[in-house]
VEXLO-723026 format. One record per atom (N, C-alpha, C): residue in three letters; z, y, x. Coordinates in steps of 0.1 Angstrom, whole numbers, plus 5000, padded with zeros to 4 digits. Layout:
BEGIN
ALAZYX
...
This chain:
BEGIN
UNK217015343522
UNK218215373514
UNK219315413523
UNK219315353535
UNK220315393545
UNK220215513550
UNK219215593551
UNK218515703556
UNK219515803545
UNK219215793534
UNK219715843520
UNK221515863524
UNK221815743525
UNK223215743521
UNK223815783529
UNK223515793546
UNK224115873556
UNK224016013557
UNK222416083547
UNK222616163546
UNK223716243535
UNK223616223529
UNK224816233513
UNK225916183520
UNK226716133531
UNK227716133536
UNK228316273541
UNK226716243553
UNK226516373559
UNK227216483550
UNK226416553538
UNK226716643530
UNK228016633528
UNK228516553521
UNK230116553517
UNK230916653524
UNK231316583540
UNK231516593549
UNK231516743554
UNK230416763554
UNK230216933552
UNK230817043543
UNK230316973528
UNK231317063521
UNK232417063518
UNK233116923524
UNK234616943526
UNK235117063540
UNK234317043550
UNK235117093569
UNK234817223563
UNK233017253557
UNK232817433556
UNK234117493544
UNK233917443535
UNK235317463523
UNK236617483529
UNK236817433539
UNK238317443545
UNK238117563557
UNK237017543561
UNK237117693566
UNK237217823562
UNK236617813551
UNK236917973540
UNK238417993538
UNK238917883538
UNK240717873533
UNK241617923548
UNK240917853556
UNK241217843571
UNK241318023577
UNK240018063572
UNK239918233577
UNK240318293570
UNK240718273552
UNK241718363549
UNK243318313551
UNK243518243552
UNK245118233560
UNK245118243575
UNK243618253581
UNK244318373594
UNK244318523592
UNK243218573581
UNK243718703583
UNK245218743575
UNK245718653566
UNK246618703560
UNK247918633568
UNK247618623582
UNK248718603594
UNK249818413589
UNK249118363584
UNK249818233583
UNK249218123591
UNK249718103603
UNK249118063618
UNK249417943615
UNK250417883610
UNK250717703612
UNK249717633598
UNK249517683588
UNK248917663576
UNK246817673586
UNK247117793587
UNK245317793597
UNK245117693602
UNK246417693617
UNK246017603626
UNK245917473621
UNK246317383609
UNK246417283602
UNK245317273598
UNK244717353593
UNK243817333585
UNK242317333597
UNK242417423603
UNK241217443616
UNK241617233624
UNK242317223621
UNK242617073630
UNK241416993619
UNK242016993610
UNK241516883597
UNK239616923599
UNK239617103598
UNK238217113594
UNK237217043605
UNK238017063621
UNK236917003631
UNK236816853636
UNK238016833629
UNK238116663626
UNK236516643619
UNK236816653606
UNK235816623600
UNK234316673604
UNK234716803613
UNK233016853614
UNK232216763622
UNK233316653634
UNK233316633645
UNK232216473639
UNK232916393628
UNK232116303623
UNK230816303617
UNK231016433608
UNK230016503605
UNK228016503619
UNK228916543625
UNK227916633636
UNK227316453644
UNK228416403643
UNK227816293656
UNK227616183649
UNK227316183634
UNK226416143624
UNK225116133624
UNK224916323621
UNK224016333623
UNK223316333641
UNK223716333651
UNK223716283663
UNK223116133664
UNK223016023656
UNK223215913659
UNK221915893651
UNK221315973643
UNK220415943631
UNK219316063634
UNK219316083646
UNK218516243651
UNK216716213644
UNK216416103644
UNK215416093638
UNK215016043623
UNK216516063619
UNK216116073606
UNK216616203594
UNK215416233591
UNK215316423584
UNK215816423579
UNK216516353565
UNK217516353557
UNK219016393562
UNK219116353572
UNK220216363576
UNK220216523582
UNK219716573588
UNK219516683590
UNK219616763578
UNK218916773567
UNK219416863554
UNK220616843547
UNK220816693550
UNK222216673540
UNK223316783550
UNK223116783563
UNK223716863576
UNK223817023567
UNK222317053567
UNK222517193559
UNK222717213546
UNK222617173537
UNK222617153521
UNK224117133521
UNK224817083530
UNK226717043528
UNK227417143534
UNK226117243542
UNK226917373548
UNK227017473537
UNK225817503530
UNK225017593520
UNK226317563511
UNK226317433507
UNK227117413495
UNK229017403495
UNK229017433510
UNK230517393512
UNK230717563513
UNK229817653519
UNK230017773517
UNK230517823502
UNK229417813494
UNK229317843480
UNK230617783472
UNK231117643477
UNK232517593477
UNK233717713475
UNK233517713488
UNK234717753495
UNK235017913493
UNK233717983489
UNK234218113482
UNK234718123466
UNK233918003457
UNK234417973444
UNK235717943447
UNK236217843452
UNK237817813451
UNK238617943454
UNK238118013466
UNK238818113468
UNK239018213459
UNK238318223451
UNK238218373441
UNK239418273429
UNK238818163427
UNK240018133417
UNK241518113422
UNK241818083432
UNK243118073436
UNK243718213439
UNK243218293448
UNK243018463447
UNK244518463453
UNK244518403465
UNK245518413471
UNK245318523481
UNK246718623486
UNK246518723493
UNK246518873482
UNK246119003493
UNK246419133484
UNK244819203486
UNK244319303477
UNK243419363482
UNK243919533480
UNK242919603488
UNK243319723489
UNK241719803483
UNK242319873478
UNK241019953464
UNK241220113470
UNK240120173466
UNK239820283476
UNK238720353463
UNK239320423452
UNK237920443439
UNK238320613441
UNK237120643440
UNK236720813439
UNK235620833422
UNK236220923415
UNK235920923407
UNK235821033405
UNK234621153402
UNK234021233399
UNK234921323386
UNK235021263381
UNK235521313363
UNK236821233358
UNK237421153361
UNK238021073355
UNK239320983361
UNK239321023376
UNK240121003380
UNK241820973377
UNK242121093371
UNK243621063363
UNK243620933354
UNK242320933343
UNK242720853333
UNK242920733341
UNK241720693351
UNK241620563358
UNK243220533360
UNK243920633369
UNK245520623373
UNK246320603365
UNK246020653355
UNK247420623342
UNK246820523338
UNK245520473331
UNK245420313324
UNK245820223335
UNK246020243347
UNK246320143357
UNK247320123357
UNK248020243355
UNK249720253360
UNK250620173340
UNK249720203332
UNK250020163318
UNK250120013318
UNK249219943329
UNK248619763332
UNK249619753344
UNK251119803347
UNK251819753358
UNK251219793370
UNK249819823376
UNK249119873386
UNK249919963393
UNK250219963405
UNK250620103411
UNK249420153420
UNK249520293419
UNK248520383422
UNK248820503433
UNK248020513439
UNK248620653447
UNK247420753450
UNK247420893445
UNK246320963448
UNK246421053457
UNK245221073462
UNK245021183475
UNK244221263475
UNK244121383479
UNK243221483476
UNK242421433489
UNK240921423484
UNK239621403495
UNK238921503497
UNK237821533504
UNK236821613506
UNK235121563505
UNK234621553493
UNK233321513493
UNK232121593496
UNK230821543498
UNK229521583498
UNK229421783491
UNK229921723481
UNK230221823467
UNK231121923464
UNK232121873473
UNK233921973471
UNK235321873472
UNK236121893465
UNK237121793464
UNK237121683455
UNK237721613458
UNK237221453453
UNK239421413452
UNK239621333442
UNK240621233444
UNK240421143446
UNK241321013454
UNK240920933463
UNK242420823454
UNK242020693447
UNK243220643441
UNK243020523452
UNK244120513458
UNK244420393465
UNK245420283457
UNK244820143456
UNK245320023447
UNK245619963452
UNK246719913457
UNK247119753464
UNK247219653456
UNK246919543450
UNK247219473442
UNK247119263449
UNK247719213439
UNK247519083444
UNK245819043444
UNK245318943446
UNK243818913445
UNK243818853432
UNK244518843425
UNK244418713415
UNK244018843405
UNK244318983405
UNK244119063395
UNK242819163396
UNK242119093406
UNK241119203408
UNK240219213400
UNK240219123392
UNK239019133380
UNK239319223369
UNK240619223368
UNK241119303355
UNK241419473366
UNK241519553375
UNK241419593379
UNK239719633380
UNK238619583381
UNK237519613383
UNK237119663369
UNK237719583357
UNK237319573344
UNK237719743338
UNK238619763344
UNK239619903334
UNK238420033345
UNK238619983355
UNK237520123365
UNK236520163355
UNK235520023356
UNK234220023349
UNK233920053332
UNK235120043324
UNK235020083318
UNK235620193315
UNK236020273323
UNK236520443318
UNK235320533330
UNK234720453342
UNK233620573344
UNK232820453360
UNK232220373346
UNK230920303356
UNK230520333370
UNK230520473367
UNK229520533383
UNK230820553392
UNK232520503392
UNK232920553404
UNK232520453414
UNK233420533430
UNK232820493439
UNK234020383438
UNK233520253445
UNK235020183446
UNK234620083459
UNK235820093468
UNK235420003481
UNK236819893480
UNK236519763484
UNK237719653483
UNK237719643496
UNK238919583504
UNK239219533509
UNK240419443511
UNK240619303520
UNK241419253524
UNK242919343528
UNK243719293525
UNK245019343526
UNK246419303531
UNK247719313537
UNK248319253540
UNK249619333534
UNK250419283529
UNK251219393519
UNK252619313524
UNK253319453531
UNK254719453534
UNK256019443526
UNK255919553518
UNK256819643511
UNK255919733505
UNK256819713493
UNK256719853481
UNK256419783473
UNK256019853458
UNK255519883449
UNK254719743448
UNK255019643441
UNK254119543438
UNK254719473427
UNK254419513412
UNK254719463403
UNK254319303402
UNK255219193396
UNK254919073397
UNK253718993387
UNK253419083378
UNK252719053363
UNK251518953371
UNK250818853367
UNK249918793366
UNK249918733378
């Protein structure tokens, strides 16, 4: 039973340190160094009990999965919280074949600011709508693409937003 319960410590322990790392690397890329560094303190605190846990119980196997199962599951953590709190900006990059305007104007109708650019595809010319938007909106942004023309191309990324154009809605 002891074997058990050090293991299931173990795990905890994990998916608290791994969960705070997800938080930890998006507040370094989004340049908030004192919040990181706070947080990177806490995460190897904990990793540090964690690890010389399982260190001390090296021959017992449970402890070793609860080791991985609290990584596995502090991962899967730590990107769920993240998508719901949806803190930070992303940057949207959609090429659309046929439909490109409408995509721009239902955007710009949803507070979205948009900006187009003439591209050069495979095929000929292509428009290129660049989206900045907060993270918290990216679902409803994915939702208006997909439903005015499924097949465009659309690339996300991480973002860090200075100035301009950022309506406050949602």
């Amino acid at each position: 039973m002891e074997y058990i319960f050090s293991a299931l410590q173990i795990m905890v322990l994990r998916i608290i340190d791994v969960s705070m790392g997800t938080f930890r690397t998006l507040m370094t890329v989004q340049h908030k160094k004192y919040i990181a560094g706070l947080m990177g303190f806490i995460e190897v605190t904990i990793w540090v009990f964690a690890i010389s846990t399982v260190f001390r119980n090296l021959d017992n196997i449970y402890s070793v999965f609860g080791y991985s199962t609290g990584f596995a599951l502090g991962t899967m953590l730590g990107i769920t919280l993240e998508q719901k709190i949806g803190s930070g900006y992303l940057q949207f990059h959609i090429i659309s074949m046929q439909f490109a305007d409408k995509i721009a104007d239902t955007l710009r109708i949803n507070k979205i600011g948009v900006t187009i650019l003439p591209g050069e595809g495979g095929r000929g010319g292509v428009a290129i709508l660049i989206v900045l938007i907060s993270r918290k909106r990216e679902k409803e942004v994915m939702d208006i693409i997909n439903e005015i023309d499924p097949g465009a191309f659309i690339s996300v990324q991480s973002a860090n937003a200075y100035r301009g154009y950022m309506p406050s809605r949602k």
